[in-house]
C-alpha positions, 0 to 999 in steps of 0.5 A: 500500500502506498505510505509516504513517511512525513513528519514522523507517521506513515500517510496514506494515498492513493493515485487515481486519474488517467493520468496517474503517475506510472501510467501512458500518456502525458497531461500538462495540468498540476496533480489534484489533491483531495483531502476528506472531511472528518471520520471520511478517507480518500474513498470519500471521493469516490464520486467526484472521481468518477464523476471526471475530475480525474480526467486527464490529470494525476489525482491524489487522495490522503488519507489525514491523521487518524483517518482512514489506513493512516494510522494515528500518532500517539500524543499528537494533537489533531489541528489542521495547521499540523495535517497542512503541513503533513500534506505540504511534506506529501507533495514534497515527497512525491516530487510535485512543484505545485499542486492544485487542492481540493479540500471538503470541511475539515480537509478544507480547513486542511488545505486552507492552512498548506496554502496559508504556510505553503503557499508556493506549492499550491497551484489553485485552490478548492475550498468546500463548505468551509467558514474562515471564522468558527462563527461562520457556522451557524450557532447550533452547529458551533453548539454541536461542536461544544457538546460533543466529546470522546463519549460519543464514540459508542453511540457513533458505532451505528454510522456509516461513519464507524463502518467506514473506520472500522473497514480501513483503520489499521487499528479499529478500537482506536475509535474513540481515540479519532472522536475525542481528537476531532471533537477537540479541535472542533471545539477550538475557535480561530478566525483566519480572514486576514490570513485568506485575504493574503492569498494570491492563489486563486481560490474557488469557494463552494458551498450549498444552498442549505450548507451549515454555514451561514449565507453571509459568511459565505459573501464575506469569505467572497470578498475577502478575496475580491469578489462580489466587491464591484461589478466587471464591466461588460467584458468582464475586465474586473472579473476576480480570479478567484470564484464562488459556487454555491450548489442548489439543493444540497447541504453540507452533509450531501454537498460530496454527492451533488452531481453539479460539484465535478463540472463546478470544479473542473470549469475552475480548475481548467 
């Protein structure tokens, strides 16, 4: 199985894409990276792969910390400024220069966090259902966050969420040891707006219709990176280079499935 050993634990990956590394024919386009959200792995993506995102183009997914076939690491603190730079020193091992990434909730967050500390091995960058502040949630998400704890690990086991853990993870009783560090980082407030209206890579926001983050943090994150701040003209001259997508009838629990996210996608990315 590929591992690649980064930053003292073995992450899991996976190629996929016609234009995997090690398979015929040549593409010109950056490799895509595509980190999942919490209690998912790289299978998450399923979907999207099949749905053609990976035509043409050498598609990686991670498996991040605790997720998945990568193992956990004991004493480690889950954050997302530490899984960026897990994925930043994955890219660097694989010999990749740039990258594009797409990121969905807390791989979002992710990916945020390798192009704010690794800015020059992004290429594009694809964020999913991702607010820049905790409070962009919506106040009942944010008060899910706070109750949840480690002992919700039993009641959990009736997810397809442990399902999924349960058939990957190298060590499956390790459950409620994934629980308790996600809750914890979950519980954490952080604001990184000036951070994501420094980025100078282009950036497209996506997110549903009925996502959990409220509608005008969703405008906000926009013009953090310049849109929605003038109108472009009739050529559109003043057309900022980053976008904003927002899915119809989805949510931010089925947002992954929508079959309009790969063609949203795949138009900014091209």
């Amino acid at each position: 199985m590929p591992y690649a050993d980064v930053n003292g634990m073995s992450l899991y990956f996976e190629e996929h894409g016609s234009a995997a590394a090690g398979t015929p024919g040549t593409t010109t386009e950056p490799p895509l990276l595509l980190l999942h959200g919490g209690f998912g792995s790289g299978e998450s993506f399923a979907p999207l792969i099949a749905g053609g995102l990976g035509e043409g183009r050498r598609v990686i997914t991670v498996d991040l910390q605790g997720h998945g076939r990568t193992p956990d690491v004991a004493g480690r603190p889950m954050t997302m400024e530490a899984m960026g730079d897990d994925v930043a020193a994955l890219i660097k091992h694989l010999g990749i220069e740039k990258a594009d990434l797409l990121g969905y909730s807390l791989g979002a967050g992710t990916a945020a966090r390798v192009a704010v500390q690794h800015e020059e091995l992004v290429n594009r960058l694809v964020l999913v259902s991702m607010p820049a502040r905790r409070d962009g949630w919506f106040p009942d998400v944010t008060a899910q966050m706070d109750q949840m704890s480690e002992s919700a690990a039993e009641f959990l086991k009736d997810s397809p969420m442990y399902a999924l853990y349960e058939r990957l993870a190298p060590r499956p009783e390790d459950w409620p040891v994934l629980v308790g560090k996600v809750a914890a980082m979950n519980r954490q407030d952080y604001d990184w707006t000036d951070e994501i209206a420094a980025l100078s890579v282009p950036v497209l926001l996506v997110f549903a219709d009925a996502d959990g983050i409220r509608p005008a943090h969703m405008a906000e994150m926009f013009a953090l990176l310049g849109g929605g701040l003038k109108d472009p003209g009739w050529d559109g001259g003043g057309r900022p280079a980053s976008r904003l997508g927002v899915i119809p009838g989805a949510s931010h629990y089925d947002l992954m499935f929508s079959p309009l996210l790969a063609p949203t996608v795949r138009s900014f990315l091209q």
